[in-house]
N, C-alpha and C positions, 0 to 999 in steps of 0.2 A: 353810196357803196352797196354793191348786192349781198345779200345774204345765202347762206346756203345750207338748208338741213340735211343730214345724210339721211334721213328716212324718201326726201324727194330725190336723192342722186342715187338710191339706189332703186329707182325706177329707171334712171337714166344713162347709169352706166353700163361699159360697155363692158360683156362677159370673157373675163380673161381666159375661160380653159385649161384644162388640167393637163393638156399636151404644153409640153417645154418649148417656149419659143428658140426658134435660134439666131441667135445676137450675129454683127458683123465683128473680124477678126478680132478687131482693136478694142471694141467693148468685152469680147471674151478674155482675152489677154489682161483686160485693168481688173474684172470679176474674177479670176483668178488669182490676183496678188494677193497674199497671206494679210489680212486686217488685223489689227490685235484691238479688243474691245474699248469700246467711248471711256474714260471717265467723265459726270458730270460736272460740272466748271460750278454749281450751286451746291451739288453736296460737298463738293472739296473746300468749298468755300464757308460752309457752316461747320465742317471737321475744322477747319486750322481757328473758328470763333471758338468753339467747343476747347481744342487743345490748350488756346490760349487760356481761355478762363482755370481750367484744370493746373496749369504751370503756376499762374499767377498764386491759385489755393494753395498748391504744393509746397511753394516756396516759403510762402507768408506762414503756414502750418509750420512746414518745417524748423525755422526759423524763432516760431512760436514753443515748439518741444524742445530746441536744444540751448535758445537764450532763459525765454522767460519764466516756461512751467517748474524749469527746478529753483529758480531764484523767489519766484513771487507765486507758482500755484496756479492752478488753473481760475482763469477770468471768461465767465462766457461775453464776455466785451469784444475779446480778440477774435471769436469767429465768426461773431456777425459782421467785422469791421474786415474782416477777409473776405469773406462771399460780397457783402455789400460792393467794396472797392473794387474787388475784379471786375462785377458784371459793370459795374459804372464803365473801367478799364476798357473793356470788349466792346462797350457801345460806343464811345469815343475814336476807339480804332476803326469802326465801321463807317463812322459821319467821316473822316482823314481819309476813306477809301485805301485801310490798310489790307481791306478782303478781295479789293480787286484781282482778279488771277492772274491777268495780263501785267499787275504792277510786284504778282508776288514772285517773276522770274528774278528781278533785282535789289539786291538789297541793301544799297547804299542809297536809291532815295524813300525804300522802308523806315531807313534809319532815324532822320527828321521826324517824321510822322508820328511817328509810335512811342520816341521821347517826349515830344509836344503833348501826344494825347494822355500820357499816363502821368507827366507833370499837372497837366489839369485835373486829372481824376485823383492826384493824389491833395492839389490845392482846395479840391471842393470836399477832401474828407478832412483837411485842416481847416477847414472855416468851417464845417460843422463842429467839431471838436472844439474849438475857440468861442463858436458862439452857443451851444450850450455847457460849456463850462465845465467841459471834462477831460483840462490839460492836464492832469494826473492821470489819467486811464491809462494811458501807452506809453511803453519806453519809448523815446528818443530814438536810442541804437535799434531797437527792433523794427524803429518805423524807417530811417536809415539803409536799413541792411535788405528789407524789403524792396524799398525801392529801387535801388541797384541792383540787388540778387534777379527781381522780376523783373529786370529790362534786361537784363546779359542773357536769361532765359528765353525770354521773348526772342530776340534778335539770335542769340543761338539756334532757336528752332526756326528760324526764318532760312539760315542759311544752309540747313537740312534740305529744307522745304524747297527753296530755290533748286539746289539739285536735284531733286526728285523732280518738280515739274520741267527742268531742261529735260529732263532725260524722258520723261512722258510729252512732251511736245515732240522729239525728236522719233518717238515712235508712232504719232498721231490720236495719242488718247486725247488729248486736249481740245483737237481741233475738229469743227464740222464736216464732215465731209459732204460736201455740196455740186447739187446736181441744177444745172443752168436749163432751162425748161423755156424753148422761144430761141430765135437765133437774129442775126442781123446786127444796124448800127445799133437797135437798143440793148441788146446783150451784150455787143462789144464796151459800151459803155458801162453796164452794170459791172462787167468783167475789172473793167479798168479801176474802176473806184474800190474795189472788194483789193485788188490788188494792192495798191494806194496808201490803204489802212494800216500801218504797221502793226499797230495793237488787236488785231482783229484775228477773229479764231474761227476763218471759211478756206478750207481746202477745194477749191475749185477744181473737180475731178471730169468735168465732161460735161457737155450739150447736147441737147437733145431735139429735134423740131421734126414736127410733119413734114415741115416745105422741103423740096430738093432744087428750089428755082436757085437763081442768082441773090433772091433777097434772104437768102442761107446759105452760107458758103459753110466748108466743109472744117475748116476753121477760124474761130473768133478769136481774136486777143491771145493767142496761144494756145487757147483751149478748143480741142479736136469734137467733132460733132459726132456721137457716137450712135445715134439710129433715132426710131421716131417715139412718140410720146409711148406708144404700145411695147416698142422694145423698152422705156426705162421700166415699167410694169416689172418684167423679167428679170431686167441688170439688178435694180433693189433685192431683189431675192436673191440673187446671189453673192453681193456682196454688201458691207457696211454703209447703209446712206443715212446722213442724220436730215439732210436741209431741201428740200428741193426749192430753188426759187423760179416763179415763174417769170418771166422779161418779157410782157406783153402789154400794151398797152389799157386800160384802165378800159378806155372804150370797146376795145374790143373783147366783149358781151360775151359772143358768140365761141369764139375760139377757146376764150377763159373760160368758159360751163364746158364744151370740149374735153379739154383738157384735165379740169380736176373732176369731171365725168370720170375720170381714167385713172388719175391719180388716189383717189382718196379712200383706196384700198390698202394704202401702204401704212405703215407704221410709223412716216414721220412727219417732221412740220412740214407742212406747206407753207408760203408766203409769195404774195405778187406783190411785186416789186414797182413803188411809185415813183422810181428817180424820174422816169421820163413825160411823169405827167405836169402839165401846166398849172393844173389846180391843186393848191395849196391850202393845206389844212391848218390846223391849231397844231403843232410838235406833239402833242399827249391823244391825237387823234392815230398816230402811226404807232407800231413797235420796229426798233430799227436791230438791221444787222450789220456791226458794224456802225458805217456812216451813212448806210443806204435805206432811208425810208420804207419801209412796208406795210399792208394789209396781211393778217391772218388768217390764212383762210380754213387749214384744219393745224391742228394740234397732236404731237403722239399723245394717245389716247392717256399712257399711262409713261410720267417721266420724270426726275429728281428725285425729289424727296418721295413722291408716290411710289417708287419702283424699291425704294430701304423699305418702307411699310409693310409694302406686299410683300417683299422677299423674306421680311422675318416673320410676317403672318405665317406663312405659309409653310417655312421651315420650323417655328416653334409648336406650332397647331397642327401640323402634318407629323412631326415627330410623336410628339403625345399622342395623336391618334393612334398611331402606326403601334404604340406602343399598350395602349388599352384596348387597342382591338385584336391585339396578336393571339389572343386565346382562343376568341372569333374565329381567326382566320385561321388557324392550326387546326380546329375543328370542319373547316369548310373541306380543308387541304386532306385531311383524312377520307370526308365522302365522297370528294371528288373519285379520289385513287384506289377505292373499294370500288364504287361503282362504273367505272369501264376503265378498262388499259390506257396509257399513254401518260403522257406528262400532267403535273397538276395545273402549273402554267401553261398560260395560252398572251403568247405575244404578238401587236398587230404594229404593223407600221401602219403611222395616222398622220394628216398632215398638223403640223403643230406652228408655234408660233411664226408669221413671217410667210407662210408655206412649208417651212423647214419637215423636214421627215424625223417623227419620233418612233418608237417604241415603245408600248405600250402592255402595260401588265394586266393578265386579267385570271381570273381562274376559270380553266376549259369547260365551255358546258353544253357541247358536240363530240359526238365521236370521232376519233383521233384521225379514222381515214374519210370525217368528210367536213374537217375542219373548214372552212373560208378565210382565208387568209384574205382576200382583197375585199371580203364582203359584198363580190359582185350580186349575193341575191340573199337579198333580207329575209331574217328569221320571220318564221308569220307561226299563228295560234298552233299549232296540236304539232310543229314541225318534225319530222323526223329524222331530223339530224341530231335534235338537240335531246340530251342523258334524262336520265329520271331527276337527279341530282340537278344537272343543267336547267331544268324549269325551274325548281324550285330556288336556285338561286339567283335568275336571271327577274324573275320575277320580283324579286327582293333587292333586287343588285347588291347583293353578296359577289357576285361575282368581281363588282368592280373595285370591291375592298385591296386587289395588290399594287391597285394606280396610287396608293397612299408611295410605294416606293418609289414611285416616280418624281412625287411632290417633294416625301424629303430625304432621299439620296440623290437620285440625279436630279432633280428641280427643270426636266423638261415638260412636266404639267405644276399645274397650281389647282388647289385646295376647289376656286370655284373662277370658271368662267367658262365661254363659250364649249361646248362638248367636243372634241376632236374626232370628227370624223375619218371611216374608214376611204383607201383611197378607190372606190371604186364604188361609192356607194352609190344607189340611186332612188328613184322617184319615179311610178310612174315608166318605168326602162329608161328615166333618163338620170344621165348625174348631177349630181346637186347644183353645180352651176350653172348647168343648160336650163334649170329652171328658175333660177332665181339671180337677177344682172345683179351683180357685185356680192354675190357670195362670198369670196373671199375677204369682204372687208372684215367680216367677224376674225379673221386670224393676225389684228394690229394688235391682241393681245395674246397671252400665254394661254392656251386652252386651261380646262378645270376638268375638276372627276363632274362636281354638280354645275346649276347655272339657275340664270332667271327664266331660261326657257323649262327647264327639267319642274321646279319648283311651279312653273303657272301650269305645267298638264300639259306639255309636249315633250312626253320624254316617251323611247319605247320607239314601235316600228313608225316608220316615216315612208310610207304608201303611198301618200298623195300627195298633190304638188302645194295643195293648201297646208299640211303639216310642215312642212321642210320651211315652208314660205315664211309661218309664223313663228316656226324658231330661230329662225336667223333677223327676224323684228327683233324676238327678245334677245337675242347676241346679242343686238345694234344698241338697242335701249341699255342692256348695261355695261357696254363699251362706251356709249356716253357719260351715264351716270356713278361710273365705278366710285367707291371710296372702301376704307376699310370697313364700316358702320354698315353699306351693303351686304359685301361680304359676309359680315357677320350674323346678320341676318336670312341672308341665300343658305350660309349652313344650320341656322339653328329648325330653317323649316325646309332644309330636306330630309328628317326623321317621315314628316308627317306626309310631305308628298310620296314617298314610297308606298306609303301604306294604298296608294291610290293603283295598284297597278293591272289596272284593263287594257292598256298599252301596251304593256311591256309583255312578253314571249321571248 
C-alpha cells in the first residue's frame, strides 16, 4: 500500500487559485441546495452512553430518597451500588450494540437487548451481593423498583431518541454526504453496493472524473457526473461534503497521487476504495464504509469527539480571556480614538475555515483614509500609513486583542491555529498561493488569533517567498499534530513570542 505525507503533496499539488472556479449547471444547482449541518454518528453515540448512565443514577437515587433514606437513613452502600451498576449497565449495552445509530432508529429490536443486558448487569450485582455476604445491605423493593423504573426509563428515552434521529436522517444530519471520485464499471459497482446497504449512512451526491472518453459516461448507476477532479476542489467549498471516495484501481499509482495531489486540501476523509481489487487482505487491514472495503488515505484533520474539545476550549478560554483582558482592551480603544479620527475597529474579510469568508476584528492602526482593506500591500518598517498608536500596537499585537470576539461570540476563529489571511495578500508581488502549491490545505481547519508558526518566529511581515513557505510548513505540522495539550501550549508561549517583535510593523 503507498504511503503519503502531506509535507511531500504539498510539493506536488496542484495550485488551486483564489479566482472562483466555475462549476457546470448541475454542480452549481446541487452547491446551492440549502445543507443543514453533519451531526457526528460518534458523538451522538456517546451522548445517548452518557444519558443512559445519567437515567439509570437518577432513577436508582431517586428511588433511594423517597423509599429508603426516610425509612432506614442514609447508607453510603446504595451509591456505590448505583454508579457501580449503571456503568456495568452501559457497558453491557454497548457489547448488545445497543449504541449502534443505525439500530437506534428502531426500537422494538432495542427492546430484547437492553432487557437481556441490564438483567445481567443486575445478575452480576446479585452474585456479588450473595457471595460476599451482604444480603442485608439492600432492600428488595428498592432493588425491584430499580430495575423496572431503569428499563421503562431507558426504553422511554429510546423512543425520544428514535424520533429525533428519524427526523435528523430525513434532513441529512446523519448521513455522509459522499463524493464518487473515478467513473466507469468500477464506480458503477462501488455505487451499487453503497446503495445495497440498507444500514448504511452514504448519500451519494455526484461523480466526479477527468476522463470525458466513453470509459466515463455522464452518468453511473444513477449518479450524474458532475465535472473533473479540479471542479470538486471548488464544489467542496461550496457546499457540505463529508466523504470523498476514490473508485480507482489500486494499481493505478499514477492517477491515485494525481488525484489526492488535488484532493487533500479539503477538510474531509478521503478513502480509495478496494472493492475491485483482487488482492485481499486480513478484514482489520481495511477500514470499511459501509460493506465496501477501503484504504485511508487522509483524515479531517479535526473530527468527533476532537471538534466538542476544541469548541469548548475555545469558547471557555476565549470567554475568560475576553473578559480579563476587557480593561486592556478599553484602554487600547481609548488611544486608538485620541489618536487619529475614524472608527476604533478595523474589520477585514479573511479567508477562514474551508475557504469560507470571515470577518475579522482588529483594532485600526492606519489612518482611516488609507486603510487596506484587501491588504494588497504589506505593512513594512517606518510605514506611513500606520498611527503612532498603530506601531505601537501592532508591534505588541494589541491590536489583535478584538479577534478574542470572534473566537467566543461568533466562533468563526479559534483561540490558536493556522493565521487567516488577508485576501489579497502577497509575497514577493505574488499571492500566497502562486507561491506556495497547496496553500490552502492549511484552511482544513478553523483559523486562530496565534499558531505554531506565529510562536516558532514567523509572525509579522511576509516579504519573501521563504517566510510565507515556512509558515504554511508550520500550519501543516500542526494540522497534523493538533490535540488540546498543543493548544495549550501554542497559548501559554505566545506571551513570550511577542516579546520578540523584529517582524512585526
Amino acid at each position: 500500500m503507498m504511503e503519503y505525507s502531506p509535507r511531500d503533496t504539498l510539493r506536488a499539488a496542484v495550485p488551486t487559485g483564489l479566482s472562483v472556479r466555475e462549476l457546470g449547471p448541475l454542480a452549481r444547482e446541487i452547491a446551492a441546495r440549502p445543507v443543514v449541518p453533519a451531526l457526528s454518528r460518534v458523538v451522538l453515540a456517546g451522548l445517548v452512553r452518557l444519558t443512559d448512565f445519567l437515567l439509570l443514577v437518577a432513577v436508582g437515587f431517586g428511588l433511594h430518597l423517597a423509599y429508603v433514606l426516610p425509612t432506614y437513613g442514609l447508607d453510603p452502600a446504595y451509591p456505590l451500588a448505583i454508579a457501580s451498576l449503571s456503568l456495568v449497565a452501559v457497558l453491557l449495552f454497548n457489547i448488545v450494540g445497543a449504541y449502534d445509530v443505525g439500530s437506534l432508529r428502531f426500537v422494538v429490536p432495542q427492546l430484547g437487548r437492553i432487557t437481556i443486558a441490564w438483567l445481567i448487569a443486575f445478575a452480576l450485582g446479585l452474585a456479588i451481593v450473595f457471595f460476599a455476604k451482604l444480603e442485608g445491605t439492600y432492600s428488595r423493593i428498592w432493588l425491584v423498583a430499580w430495575f423496572v423504573g431503569g428499563l421503562v426509563a431507558i426504553l422511554l428515552a429510546r423512543l425520544v431518541l428514535a424520533q429525533l434521529i428519524a427526523r435528523w436522517l430525513a434532513e441529512g444530519r446523519l448521513t455522509r454526504r459522499t463524493v464518487i471520485v473515478g467513473g466507469g464499471k468500477s464506480a458503477e459497482d462501488l455505487i451499487d453496493t453503497l446503495h445495497r446497504d440498507r444500514h448504511g449512512d452514504v448519500e451519494v451526491i455526484g461523480l466526479f472524473d477527468d476522463r470525458s472518453d466513453e470509459r466515463s459516461p455522464n452518468v453511473v448507476a444513477g449518479i450524474h457526473k458532475l465535472g473533473t477532479v479540479d471542479d470538486l476542489v471548488e464544489f467542496a467549498r461550496r457546499t457540505r461534503i463529508d466523504l470523498l471516495l476514490v473508485s480507482l484501481p489500486v494499481t493505478a499509482e499514477e492517477r491515485v497521487l494525481q488525484m489526492v495531489g488535488k484532493l487533500w486540501v479539503l477538510p474531509v476523509d478521503v478513502r480509495l476504495s478496494a472493492h475491485t481489487s483482487r488482492l485481499r487482505l486480513r478484514p482489520r487491514s481495511y477500514s470499511y464504509v459501509g460493506t465496501v472495503p477501503v484504504f485511508a488515505i487522509y483524515d479531517k484533520p479535526i473530527a468527533d469527539w476532537d471538534v466538542v474539545q476544541k469548541w469548548l476550549f475555545d469558547r471557555v478560554v476565549g470567554s475568560l480571556l475576553l473578559a480579563l483582558l476587557s480593561p486592556v482592551m478599553l484602554a487600547v480603544a481609548i488611544a486608538v480614538k485620541l489618536d487619529s479620527r475614524g472608527p476604533v475597529f478595523f474589520r477585514q474579510r479573511r479567508y477562514g475555515f474551508n475557504n469560507e469568508l470571515i470577518e475579522v476584528f482588529k483594532f485600526r492602526s492606519m489612518y482611516v483614509e488609507q486603510s487596506d482593506v484587501t491588504a494588497s500591500k504589506l505593512v513594512t518598517k517606518d510605514d506611513p500609513r500606520v498611527t503612532r498608536v498603530g506601531r505601537f500596537i501592532r508591534k505588541t499585537s494589541l491590536d489583535e486583542l478584538p479577534q478574542l470576539i470572534n473566537v467566543a461570540i461568533f466562533g468563526d476563529l479559534s483561540l490558536v491555529g493556522p493565521r487567516p489571511h488577508a485576501l489579497h495578500a502577497k509575497a514577493e508581488n505574488r499571492l500566497y498561493d502562486e507561491v506556495v502549491d497547496g496553500y490552502f490545505a492549511r484552511h482544513r481547519v478553523k483559523p486562530g488569533i496565534t499558531g505554531w508558526a506565529q510562536i516558532n518566529g514567523w509572525r509579522g511581515e511576509t516579504d519573501t517567498s521563504e517566510k510565507i513557505q515556512r509558515r504554511v510548513e508550520c500550519d501543516l505540522f500542526y494540522i497534523e499534530n493538533w490535540s488540546v495539550m498543543f493548544d495549550m501550549l501554542i497559548l501559554a508561549r505566545t506571551p513570550f513570542a511577542l516579546l520578540k517583535s523584529e517582524n512585526a510593523y
